[in-house]
C-alpha positions in Angstrom: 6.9 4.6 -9.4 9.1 2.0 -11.4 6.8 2.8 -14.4 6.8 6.5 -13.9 10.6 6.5 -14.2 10.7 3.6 -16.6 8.1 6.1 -18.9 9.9 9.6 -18.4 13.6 7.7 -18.6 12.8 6.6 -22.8 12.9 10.1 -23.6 15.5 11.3 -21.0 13.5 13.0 -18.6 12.3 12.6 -14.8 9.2 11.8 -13.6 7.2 14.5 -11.0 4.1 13.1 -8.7 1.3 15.7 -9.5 -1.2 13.7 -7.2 -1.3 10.8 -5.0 -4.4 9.1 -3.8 -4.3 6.1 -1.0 -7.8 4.6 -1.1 -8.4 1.5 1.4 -10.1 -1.1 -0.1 -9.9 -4.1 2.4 -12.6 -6.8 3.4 -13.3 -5.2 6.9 -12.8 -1.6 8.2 -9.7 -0.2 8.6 -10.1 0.7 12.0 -10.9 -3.3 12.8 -7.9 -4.7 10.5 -5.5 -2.1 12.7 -6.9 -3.9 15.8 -6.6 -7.8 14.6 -3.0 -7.0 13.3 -1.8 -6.0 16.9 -3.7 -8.7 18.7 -2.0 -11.0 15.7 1.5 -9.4 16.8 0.8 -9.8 20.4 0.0 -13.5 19.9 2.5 -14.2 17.9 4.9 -13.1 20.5 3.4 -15.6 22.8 4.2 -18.2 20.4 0.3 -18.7 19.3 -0.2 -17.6 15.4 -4.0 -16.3 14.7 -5.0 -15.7 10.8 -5.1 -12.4 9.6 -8.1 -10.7 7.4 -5.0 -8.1 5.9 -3.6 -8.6 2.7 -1.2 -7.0 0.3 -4.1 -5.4 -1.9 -5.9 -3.5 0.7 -4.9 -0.7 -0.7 -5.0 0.7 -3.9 -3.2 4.2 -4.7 -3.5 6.2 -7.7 -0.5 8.2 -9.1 -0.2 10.9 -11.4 2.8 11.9 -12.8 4.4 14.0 -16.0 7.7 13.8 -17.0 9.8 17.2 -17.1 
């Protein structure tokens, strides 16, 4: 998004979203990485800490944007 409006800003114009698309790209399914984050929450409000297979890159999402 910063690029978008950084691109569309140099010639004074805005920058519309024409698609989005969220693609999940993570070392285990999604469905299992849902279900060891909340058993890592639930431990971690026992006071136990238990590794997580998440990270900040599961994700990758594609924008496509024009500036108007």
């Amino acid at each position: 998004m910063k690029v978008a409006a950084s691109t569309c800003s140099k010639s004074s114009k805005r920058h519309v979203i024409a698609t989005e698309e969220t693609k999940y790209k993570g070392i285990v399914s999604e469905s299992t990485n849902r279900n060891l984050n909340k058993v890592g929450e639930l431990a971690s409000m026992a006071g136990a800490w238990i590794p997580g297979l998440g990270s900040d890159d599961d994700y990758e999402v594609t924008l496509t944007f024009s500036c108007e």
